[in-house]
Every structure is written in C-alpha cells, then in structure tokens.
C-alpha positions as CSV (number, residue, x, y, z in Angstrom):
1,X,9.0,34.2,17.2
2,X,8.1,31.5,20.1
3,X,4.8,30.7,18.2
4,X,6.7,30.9,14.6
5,X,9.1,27.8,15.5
6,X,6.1,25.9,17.7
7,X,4.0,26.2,14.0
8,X,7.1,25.4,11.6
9,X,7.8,22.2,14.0
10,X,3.9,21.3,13.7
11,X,4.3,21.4,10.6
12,X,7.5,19.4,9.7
13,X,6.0,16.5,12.1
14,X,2.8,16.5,10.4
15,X,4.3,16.2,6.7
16,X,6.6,13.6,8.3
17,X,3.7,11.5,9.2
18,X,2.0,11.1,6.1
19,X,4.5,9.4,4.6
20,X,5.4,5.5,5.5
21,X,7.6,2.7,4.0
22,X,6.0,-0.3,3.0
23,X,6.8,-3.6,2.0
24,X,5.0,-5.0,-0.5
25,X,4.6,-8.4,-1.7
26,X,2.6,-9.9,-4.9
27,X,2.2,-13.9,-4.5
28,X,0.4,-15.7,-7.9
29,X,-0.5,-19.7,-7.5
30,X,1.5,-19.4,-3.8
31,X,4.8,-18.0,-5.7
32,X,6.2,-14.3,-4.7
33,X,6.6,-12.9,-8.2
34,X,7.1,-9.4,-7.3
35,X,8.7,-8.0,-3.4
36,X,8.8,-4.1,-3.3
37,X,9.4,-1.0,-0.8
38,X,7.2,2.1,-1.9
39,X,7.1,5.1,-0.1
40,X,3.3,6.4,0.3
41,X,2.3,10.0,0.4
42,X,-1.0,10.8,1.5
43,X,-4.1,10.4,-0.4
44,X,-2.0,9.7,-3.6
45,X,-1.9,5.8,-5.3
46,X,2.1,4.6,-5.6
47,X,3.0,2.1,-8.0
48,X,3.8,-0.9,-6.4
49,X,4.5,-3.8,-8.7
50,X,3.3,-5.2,-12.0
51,X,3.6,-9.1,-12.8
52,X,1.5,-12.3,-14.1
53,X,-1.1,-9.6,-15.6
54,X,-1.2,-7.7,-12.2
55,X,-0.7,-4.5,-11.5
56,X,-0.9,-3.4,-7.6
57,X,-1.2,-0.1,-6.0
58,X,-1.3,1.2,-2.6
59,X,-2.7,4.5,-1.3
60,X,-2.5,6.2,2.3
61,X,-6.1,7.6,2.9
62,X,-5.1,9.3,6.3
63,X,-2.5,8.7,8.7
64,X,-2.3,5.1,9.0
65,X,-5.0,3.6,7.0
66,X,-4.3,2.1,3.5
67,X,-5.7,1.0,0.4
68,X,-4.4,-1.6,-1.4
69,X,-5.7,-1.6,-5.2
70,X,-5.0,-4.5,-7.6
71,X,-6.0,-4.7,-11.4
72,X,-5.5,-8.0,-12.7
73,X,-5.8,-7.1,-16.8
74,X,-6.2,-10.2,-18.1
75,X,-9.5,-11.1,-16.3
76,X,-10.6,-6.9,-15.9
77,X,-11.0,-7.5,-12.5
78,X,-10.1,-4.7,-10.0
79,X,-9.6,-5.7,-6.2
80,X,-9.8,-3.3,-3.2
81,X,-9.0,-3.6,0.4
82,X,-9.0,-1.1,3.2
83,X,-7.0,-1.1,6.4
84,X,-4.6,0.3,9.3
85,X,-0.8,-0.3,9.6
86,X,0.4,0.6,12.4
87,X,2.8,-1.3,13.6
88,X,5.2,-3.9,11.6
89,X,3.3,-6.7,13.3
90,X,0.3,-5.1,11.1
91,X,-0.5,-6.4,7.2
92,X,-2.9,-5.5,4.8
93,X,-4.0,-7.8,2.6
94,X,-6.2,-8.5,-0.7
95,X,-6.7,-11.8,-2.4
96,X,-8.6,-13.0,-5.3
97,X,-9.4,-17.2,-6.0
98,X,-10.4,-17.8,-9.7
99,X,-10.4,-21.3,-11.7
100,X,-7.4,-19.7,-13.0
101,X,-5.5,-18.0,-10.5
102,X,-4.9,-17.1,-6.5
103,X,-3.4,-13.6,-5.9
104,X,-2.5,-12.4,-2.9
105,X,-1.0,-8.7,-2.3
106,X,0.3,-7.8,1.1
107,X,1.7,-4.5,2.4
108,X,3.1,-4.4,6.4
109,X,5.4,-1.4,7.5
C-alpha cells in the first residue's frame, strides 16, 4: 500500500511538471500587437496568438525546453526557435527582419 501512494505521488508530480504558464508576446515593426498566457502540455503545439498575418505557436518538447513556431501567411514563411525556460529570468525568442516587416515573438515563464 506503501509503494501504491509513493507511485500515485510520482505520478501526480510528473504530470504536474509538464505543464507551465507562459507569457507570450508578438511585437510587429517594434509594436506589441498581441500579449498572451498559454498553458503548454507536453509535446503538444498551443495556440498562442494570431495578428498582422502571424500566427504563433509554442510547444513543450520535454520538461523545460520549448519551441516557439511562427507562421507569418502573408510572406509563407515559417520561423522556429528552440530553447530552455527555466526560470522567469529565462525568454525564448524568434525574430524575422524583412524589407517589409520585424517580428519578434517571446515566451518567458
């Protein structure tokens, strides 16, 4: 019964941490045009925000270490980056420069 309650709290803390809250920001030209908190849940991609023709995603691949994924529709240009958050010091971030546009999107815990 000793072993059944050790496995059942292994469990619960294992589920609990790989899920986080992030804050998420989209920035076109300099300007936030979308600010969002997304709950993540691991190795599934959560909506995080659509605006100016971009539509952002992040992903937990494991415990800690995210994927942010951006599809900017107008110019069929998909951006990736990969990194940890650890801490709410930590940020993630992926930009693109264009003629056009600058787009930044930045996830931190």
């Amino acid at each position: 019964m000793k072993s059944l309650s050790i496995l059942a709290t292994v469990l619960l803390m294992s589920s609990i941490s790989s899920a986080a809250t992030l804050n998420c920001t989209i920035k076109v030209n300099n300007a936030v045009v979308a600010q969002n908190q997304v709950q993540t849940k691991s190795k599934e991609k959560v909506f995080v925000a659509s605006a100016d023709s971009i539509q952002a995603f992040v992903t937990e691949k494991v415990d800690d270490i995210f994927i942010i994924e951006a599809f900017i529709g107008e110019s069929e240009i998909r951006i990736y980056s990969e990194g940890m958050l650890r801490t709410p010091a930590d940020r993630l971030v992926t930009s693109l420069w264009s003629r056009e546009m600058m787009a930044d999107i930045e996830c931190s815990r």
